[in-house]
C-alpha positions in Angstrom: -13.9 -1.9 -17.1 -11.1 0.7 -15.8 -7.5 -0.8 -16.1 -5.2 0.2 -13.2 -2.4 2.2 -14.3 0.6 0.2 -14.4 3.8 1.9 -14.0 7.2 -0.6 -14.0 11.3 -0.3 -14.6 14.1 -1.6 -13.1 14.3 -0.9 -9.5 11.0 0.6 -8.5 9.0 -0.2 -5.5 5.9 -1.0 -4.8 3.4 -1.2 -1.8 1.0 -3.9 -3.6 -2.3 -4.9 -1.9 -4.5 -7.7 -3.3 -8.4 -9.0 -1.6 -10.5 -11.7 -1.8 -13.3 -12.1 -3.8 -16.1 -10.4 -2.1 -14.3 -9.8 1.1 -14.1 -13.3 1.9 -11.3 -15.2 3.2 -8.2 -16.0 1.1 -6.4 -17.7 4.2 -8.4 -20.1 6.4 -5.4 -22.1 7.6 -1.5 -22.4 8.6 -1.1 -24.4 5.5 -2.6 -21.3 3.2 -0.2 -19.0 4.8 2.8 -21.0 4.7 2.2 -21.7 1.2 1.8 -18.2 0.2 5.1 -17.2 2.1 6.4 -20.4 -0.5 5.4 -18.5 -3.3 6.9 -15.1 -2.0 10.3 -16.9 -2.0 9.8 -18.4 -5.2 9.0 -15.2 -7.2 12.3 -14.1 -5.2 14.2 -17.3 -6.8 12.5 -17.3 -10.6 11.5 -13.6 -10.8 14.2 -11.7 -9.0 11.5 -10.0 -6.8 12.4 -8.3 -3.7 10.8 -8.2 -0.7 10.5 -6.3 2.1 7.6 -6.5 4.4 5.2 -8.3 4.1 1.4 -8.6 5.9 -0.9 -11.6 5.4 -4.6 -11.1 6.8 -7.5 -12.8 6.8 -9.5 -11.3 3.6 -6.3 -9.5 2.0 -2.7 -9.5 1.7 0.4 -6.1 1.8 3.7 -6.5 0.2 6.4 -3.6 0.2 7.6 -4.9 -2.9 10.9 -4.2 -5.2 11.6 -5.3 -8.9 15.2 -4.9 -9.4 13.8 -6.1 -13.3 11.0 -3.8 -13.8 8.7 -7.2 -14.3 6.1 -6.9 -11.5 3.3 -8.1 -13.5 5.4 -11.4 -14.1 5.7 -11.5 -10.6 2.2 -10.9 -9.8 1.2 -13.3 -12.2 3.4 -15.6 -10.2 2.3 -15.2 -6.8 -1.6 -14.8 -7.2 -1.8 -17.3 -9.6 0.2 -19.8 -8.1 -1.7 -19.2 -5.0 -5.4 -19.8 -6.8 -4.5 -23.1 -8.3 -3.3 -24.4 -5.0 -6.2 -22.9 -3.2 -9.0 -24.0 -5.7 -7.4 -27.6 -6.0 -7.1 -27.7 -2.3 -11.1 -27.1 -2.0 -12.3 -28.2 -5.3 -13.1 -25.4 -6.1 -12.5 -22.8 -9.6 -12.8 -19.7 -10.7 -11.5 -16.1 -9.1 -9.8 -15.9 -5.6 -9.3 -12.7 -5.3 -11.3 -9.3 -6.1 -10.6 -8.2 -9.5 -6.8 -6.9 -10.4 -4.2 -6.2 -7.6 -3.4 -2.5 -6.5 0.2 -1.1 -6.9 1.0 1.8 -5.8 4.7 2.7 -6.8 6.5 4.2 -4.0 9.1 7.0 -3.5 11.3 4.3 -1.2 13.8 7.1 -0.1 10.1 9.2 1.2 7.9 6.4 2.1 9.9 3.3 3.0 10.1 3.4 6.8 5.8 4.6 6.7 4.7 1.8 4.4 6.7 -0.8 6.0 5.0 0.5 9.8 2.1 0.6 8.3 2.4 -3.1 6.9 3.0 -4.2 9.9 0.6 -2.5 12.3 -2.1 -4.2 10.4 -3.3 -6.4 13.2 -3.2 -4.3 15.7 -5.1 -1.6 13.5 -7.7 -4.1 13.2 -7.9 -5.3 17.0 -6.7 -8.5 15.8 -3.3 -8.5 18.6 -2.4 -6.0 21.0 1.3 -5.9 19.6 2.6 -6.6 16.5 5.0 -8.8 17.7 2.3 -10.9 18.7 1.2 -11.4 14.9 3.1 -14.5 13.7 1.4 -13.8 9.8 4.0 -11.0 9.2 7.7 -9.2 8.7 7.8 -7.8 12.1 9.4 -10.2 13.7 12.4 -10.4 11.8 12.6 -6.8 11.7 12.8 -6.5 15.2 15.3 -9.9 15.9 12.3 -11.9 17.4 13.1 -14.9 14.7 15.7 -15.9 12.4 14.5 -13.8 8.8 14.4 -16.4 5.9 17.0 -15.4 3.4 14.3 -14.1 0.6 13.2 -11.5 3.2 14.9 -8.2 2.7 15.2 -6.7 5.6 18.1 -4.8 5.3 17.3 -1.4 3.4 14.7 -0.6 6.2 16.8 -1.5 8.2 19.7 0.8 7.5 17.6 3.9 8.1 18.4 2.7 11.9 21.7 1.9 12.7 25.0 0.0 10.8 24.8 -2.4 13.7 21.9 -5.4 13.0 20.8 -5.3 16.9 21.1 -1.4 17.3 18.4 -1.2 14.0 16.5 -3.7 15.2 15.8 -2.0 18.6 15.8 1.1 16.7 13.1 0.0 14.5 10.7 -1.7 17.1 10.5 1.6 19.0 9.7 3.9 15.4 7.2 0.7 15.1 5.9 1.3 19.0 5.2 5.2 18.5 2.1 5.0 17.1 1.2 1.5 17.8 -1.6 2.4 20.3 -2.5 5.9 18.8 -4.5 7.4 16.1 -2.2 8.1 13.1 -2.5 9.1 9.4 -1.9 6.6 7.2 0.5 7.2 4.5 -1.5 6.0 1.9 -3.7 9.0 2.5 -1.5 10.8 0.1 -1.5 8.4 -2.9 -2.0 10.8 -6.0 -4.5 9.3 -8.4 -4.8 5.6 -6.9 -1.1 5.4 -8.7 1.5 7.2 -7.2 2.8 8.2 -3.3 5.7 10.3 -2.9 7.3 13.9 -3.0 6.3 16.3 -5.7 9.6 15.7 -7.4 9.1 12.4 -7.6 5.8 12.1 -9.5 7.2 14.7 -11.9 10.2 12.9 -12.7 7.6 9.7 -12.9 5.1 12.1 -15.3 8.5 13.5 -17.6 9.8 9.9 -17.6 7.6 7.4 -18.0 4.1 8.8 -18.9 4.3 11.2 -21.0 4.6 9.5 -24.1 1.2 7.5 -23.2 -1.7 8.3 -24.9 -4.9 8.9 -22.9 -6.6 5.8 -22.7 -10.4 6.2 -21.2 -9.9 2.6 -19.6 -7.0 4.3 -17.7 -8.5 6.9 -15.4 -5.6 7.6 -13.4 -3.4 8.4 -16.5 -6.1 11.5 -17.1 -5.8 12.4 -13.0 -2.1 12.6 -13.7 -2.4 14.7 -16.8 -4.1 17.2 -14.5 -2.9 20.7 -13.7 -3.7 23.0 -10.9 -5.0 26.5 -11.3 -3.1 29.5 -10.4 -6.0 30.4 -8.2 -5.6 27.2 -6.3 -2.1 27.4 -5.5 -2.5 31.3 -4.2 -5.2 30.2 -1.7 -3.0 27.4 -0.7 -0.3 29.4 -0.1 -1.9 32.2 1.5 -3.3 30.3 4.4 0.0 29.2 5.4 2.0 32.5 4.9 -0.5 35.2 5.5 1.6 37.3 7.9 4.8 37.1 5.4 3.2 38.6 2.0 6.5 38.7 0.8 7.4 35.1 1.2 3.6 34.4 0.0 4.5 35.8 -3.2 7.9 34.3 -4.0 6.4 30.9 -2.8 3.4 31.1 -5.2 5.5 32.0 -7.7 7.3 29.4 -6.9 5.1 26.4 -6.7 3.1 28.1 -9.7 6.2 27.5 -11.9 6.3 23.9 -10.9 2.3 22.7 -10.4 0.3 24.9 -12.9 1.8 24.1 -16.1 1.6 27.3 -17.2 4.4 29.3 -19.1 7.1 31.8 -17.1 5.8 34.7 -19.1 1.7 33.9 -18.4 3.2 33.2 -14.3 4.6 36.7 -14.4 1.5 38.7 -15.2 0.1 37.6 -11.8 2.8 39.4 -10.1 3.6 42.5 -12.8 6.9 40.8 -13.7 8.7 39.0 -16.8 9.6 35.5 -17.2 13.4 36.4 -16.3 11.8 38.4 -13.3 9.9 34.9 -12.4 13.0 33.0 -13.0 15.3 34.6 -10.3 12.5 34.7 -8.0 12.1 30.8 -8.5 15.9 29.9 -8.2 15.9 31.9 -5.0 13.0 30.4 -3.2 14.1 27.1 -4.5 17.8 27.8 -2.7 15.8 29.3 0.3 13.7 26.1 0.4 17.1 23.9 0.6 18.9 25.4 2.9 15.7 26.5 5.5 14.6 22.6 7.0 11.5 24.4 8.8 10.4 25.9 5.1 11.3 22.7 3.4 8.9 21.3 5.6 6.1 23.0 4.5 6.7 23.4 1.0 6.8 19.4 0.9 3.1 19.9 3.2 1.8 22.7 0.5 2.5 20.5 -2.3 1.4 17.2 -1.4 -1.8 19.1 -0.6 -1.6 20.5 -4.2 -1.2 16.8 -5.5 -4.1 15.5 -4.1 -6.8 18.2 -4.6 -5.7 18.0 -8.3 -6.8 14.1 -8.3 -9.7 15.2 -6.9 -11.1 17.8 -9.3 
């Protein structure tokens, strides 16, 4: 059976999702819920978990989770365990509660925090259950937007600062980035996890791939560590490129060379004999479309576009 790629350290974050055996219910009360938000603030107290939203449904759970000790499996252990025991005792009942191993995606916070934690809590209304998700008593929102008291394990306070130094001003602030979308079609962040593992910029799942995976050996019960050892073609990336700056050829080419130098694995000197050039030739050319990129927010824009694109058809070949 495929193992999920697990991916921990100190201070990484986490968008962790967790269902019910065969779809069914894991909460069919108050009293389930409450005692799951029990054992949230326990794994805060014993585990030093973090959390920051949170999303309880009927059939499934979301957590926008951090682990200031890099222990989330001892924290998972916690929660989902602690929860079976009580439900099977409660209903005299045994064996597996929920469907096979919990999803973890870790999370580029500084890219993906304010998304996920929307996205968390426009849950019910996604799935017709309220109108608003104010009206959802089963989750965060209403302590992110001042409705209720927060109870002191809930983090609120990192989201939070994205919208104001004042509590009530990122409170408001946050209900009406929540509102936006609330009755409108939208793309879920989630749509850009790279290989079931990882969501966030392209220099964040490089940094994760340099860091942290490359001294792991492929393991054929860990799929996604082979999706992550993937490299795109040269061929890809020009195609890419090309249908976003066809009417600026010379743009076109520093960009490919560009995003060639950073997605395709290949060696300066093998980049260069796509464009005549040297690797020193390739070298400039990179450093100055990587300055251009910086300093241009409309270009930055769609490099970050270009290469997320380039992340996920890589998972998919």
């Amino acid at each position: 059976m495929a193992r999920p790629l697990r991916i921990t350290f100190p201070g990484a974050f986490y968008h962790v999702t967790s269902r019910g055996n065969e779809r069914k219910a894991v909460f069919k009360s108050k009293r389930d819920r409450e005692k799951f938000l029990e054992y949230l603030e326990t794994a805060t107290q014993r585990y030093d978990a973090r959390i920051h939203a949170y999303c309880m449904m009927d059939t499934h759970y979301h957590l926008l989770l951090e682990t200031p000790s890099g222990n989330l499996p001892q924290i998972m252990r916690h929660i989902n365990g602690a929860y079976t025991t009580y439900f099977n005792v409660k209903r005299d009942r045994s064996g597996h509660l929920f469907q096979g191993r919990y999803k973890a995606i870790l999370v580029d916070i500084d890219e993906y925090a304010k998304e996920l934690s929307r996205y968390i809590h426009l849950n019910p209304v996604r799935a017709k259950i309220v109108e608003t998700p104010e009206e959802y008593d089963w989750s965060s929102y209403k302590y992110y937007i001042g409705r209720q008291r927060a109870a002191k394990w809930l983090y609120c306070d990192f989201i939070h600062s994205y919208f104001g130094k004042r509590v009530s001003t990122a409170q408001k602030g946050y209900q009406k980035f929540v509102n936006a979308i609330a009755h409108q079609e939208y793309d879920s962040p989630l749509d850009e996890v790279v290989s079931s593992t990882l969501l966030g910029s392209a220099d964040f799942i490089a940094n994760i791939k340099d860091n942290y995976l490359s001294a792991k050996k492929q393991d054929k019960e860990l799929p996604a560590l082979k999706g992550l050892a993937k490299k795109t073609s040269i061929q890809d990336i020009f195609e890419k490129v090309e249908l976003v700056f066809a009417k600026d050829k010379v743009l076109a080419r520093n960009i490919k060379m560009y995003l060639c130098q950073r997605h395709s694995g290949k060696k300066l000197k093998e980049i260069g004999l796509h464009f005549g050039i040297g690797e020193s030739g390739v070298s400039q050319v990179c450093r100055r479309a990587a300055q251009k990129i910086e300093k241009d927010k409309k270009l930055k824009k769609k490099i970050v576009k270009l290469e997320k694109q380039i992340n996920l058809s890589r998972m998919k070949t």
